[in-house]
Every structure is written in C-alpha cells, then in structure tokens.
C-alpha distance (Angstrom), angle and dihedral (degrees) to the residues before:
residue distance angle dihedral
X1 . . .
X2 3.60 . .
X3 3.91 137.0 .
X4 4.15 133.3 -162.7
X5 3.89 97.7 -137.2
X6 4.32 127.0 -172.4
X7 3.60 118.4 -151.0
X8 3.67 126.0 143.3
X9 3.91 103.0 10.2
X10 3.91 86.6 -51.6
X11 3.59 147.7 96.6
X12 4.35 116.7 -137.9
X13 3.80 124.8 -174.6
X14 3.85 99.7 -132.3
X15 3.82 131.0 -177.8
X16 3.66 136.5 -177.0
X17 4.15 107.6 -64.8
X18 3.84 87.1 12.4
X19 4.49 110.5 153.3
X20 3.77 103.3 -147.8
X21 3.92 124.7 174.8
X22 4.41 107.2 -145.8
X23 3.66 130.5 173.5
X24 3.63 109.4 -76.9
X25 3.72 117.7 -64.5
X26 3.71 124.6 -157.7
X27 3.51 104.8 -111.3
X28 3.99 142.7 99.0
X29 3.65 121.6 -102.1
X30 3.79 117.3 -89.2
X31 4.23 97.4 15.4
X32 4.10 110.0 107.4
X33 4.06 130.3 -115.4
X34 3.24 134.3 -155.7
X35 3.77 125.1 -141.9
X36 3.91 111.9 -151.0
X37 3.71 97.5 -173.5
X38 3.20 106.3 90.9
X39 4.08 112.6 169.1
X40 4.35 97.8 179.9
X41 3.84 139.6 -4.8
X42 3.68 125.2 -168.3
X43 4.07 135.1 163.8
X44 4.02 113.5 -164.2
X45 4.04 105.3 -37.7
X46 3.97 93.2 -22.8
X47 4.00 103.5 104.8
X48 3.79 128.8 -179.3
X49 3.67 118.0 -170.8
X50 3.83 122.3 -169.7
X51 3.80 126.2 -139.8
X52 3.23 93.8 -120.3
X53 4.10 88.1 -34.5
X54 3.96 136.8 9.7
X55 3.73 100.1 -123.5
X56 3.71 120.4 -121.6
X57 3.89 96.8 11.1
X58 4.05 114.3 121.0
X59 3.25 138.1 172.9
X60 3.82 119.5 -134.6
X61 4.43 118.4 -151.0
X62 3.29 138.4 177.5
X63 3.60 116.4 -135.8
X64 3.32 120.1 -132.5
X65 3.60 119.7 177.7
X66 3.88 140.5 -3.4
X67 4.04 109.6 -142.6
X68 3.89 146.3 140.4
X69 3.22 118.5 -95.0
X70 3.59 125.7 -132.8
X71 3.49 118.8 -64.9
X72 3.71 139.4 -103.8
X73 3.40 132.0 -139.0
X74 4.13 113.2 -141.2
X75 4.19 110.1 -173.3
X76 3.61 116.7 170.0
X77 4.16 116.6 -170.8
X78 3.81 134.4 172.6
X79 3.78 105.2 -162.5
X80 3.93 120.7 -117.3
X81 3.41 90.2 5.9
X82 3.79 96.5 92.8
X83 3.65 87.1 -125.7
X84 3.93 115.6 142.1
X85 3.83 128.4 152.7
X86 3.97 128.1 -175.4
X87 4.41 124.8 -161.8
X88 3.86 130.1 154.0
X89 3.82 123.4 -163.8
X90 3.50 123.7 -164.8
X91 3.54 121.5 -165.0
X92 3.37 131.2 -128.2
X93 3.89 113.4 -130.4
X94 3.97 148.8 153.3
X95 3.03 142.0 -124.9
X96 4.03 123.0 -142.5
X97 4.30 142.9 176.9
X98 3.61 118.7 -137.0
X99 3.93 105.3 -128.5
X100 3.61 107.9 168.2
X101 3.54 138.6 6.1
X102 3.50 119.4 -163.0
X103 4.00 137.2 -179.8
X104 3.98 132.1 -143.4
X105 4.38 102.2 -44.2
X106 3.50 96.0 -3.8
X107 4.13 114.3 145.6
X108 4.13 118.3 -127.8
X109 3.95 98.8 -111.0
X110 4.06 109.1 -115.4
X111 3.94 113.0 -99.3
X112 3.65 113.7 -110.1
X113 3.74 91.2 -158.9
X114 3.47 98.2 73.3
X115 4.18 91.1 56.0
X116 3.82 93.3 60.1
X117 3.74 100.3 65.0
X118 3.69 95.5 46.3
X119 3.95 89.7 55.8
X120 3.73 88.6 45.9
X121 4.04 94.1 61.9
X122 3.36 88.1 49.4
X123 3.51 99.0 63.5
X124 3.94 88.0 42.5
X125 3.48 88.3 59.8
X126 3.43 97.4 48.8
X127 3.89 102.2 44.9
X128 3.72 116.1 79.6
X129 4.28 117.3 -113.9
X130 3.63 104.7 -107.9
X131 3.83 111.9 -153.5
X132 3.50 114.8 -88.7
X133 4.41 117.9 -101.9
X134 3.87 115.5 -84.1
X135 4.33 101.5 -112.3
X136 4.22 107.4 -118.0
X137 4.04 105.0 -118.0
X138 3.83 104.2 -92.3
X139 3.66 105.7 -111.7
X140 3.43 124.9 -106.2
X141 4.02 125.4 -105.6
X142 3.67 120.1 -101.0
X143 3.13 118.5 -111.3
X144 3.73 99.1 -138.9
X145 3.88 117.7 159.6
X146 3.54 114.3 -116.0
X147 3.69 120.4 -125.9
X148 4.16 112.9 -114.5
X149 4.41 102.0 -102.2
X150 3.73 96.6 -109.6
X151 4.16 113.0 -117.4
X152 3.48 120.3 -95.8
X153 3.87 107.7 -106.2
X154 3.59 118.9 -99.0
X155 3.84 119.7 -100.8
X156 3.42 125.5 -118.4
X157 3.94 125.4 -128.8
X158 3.72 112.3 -114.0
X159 3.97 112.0 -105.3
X160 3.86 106.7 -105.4
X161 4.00 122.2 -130.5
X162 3.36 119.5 -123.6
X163 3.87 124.8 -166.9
C-alpha cells in the first residue's frame, strides 16, 4: 500500500518502512507524528484520490533524527568590478519511518514489540541466578628481549659548488 502525503510545501510517495528526509518538524526524536494531509492512497490497481484530501486517512512516523542538511554554497560576483561575496545555508531537516498507513476508519494495528519484553522478565524472574563463571588467570607477559632500535644513518654534507 501506498499513500501521496504533504508536509512542508511538498508532496512524498511514502510506503510502509519508507526513510524520508522533510523540512524540520517540531517534534523530539523518537516520539511519532501523524500527517493528516493526505492528497492519494492506492494498493495494487485500487486508487483513491482526495479533493484536495481523503478524509480520515493518516499516516503515522517515527521520527528519527533532527539535523542540518547539507550545505549550500551562495556566491554572488559582478565581473571587473572587484565585487565578490561568499554565504552557506544549511538546512535544518528530519528524518522519519513510515509505520502505518491507514485509510478513512481504519484502527492503528497493536505493536508487537512492546509484548516481547514483558514475556522476557518473566522468564528472568522465574529462572534461578546461576553463579557467575570463575575469570582464567590473565597470562603473564613474555619476557622477550627487545632488539636495540637501530641508529638513524648519518647524513651526508651537501657537495659544495665551486666556480
């Protein structure tokens, strides 16, 4: 399944596990947004287009990160006028996962994620400690001798010119 999203002045093509990079959203890393505007939805040859927007369809996302983008170089220059200017811009964006995309009424679908840690402390619980490994004795340095460091060769004098 696909979706048609707007966010930012534009319009991405998302599906489910999609990476995209928007213009910054307000929002702290790792909490989830929703984007309302939804422009067009489709799965295989079924295709629903909104007018402007399908009602009731979002698109959940994770967000990932909030960083600058990379940057851009802005030289201006009139010739023979000894006129030359220098700027960069970066641009703040994020970065966001598609999770879920869901049409007009339909129900997020329950995380299985969050199951699999609460089953895992109960089998912690339930098994007994056993004691922790004896270490192996750390192994003693060898005693190796150490060839002499070899002198650094002797520089010659520099041949002098004579007229």
């Amino acid at each position: 399944m696909f979706a048609v999203i707007k966010t930012g002045g534009k319009q991405y093509k998302v599906a489910k596990g999609d990476v995209l990079i928007v213009e910054r959203l307000d929002s702290e890393d790792g909490k989830t947004i929703t984007f309302d505007e939804v422009l067009m939805m489709g799965e295989g040859d079924k295709i629903t287009v909104g007018a402007p927007t399908i009602a009731g369809a979002t698109v959940t996302a994770d967000l990932l990160e909030t960083r600058k983008g990379a940057k851009v170089i802005i030289f201006k220059k009139k010739r023979r006028k000894d006129y030359r200017r220098t700027k960069g811009h970066r641009q703040v964006e994020t970065v966001v996962r598609v999770t879920d995309i869901l049409a007009k009424g339909a129900k997020p679908a329950a995380k299985k994620a969050a199951a699999k840690p609460a089953a895992k402390k109960a089998d912690d619980k339930a098994a007994p400690k056993a004691a922790p490994a004896k270490k192996a004795p750390a192994k003693k340095a060898a005693t190796a001798k150490k060839a002499p460091a070899k002198k650094p060769a002797a520089k010659k004098a520099a041949a002098s010119k004579k007229d």
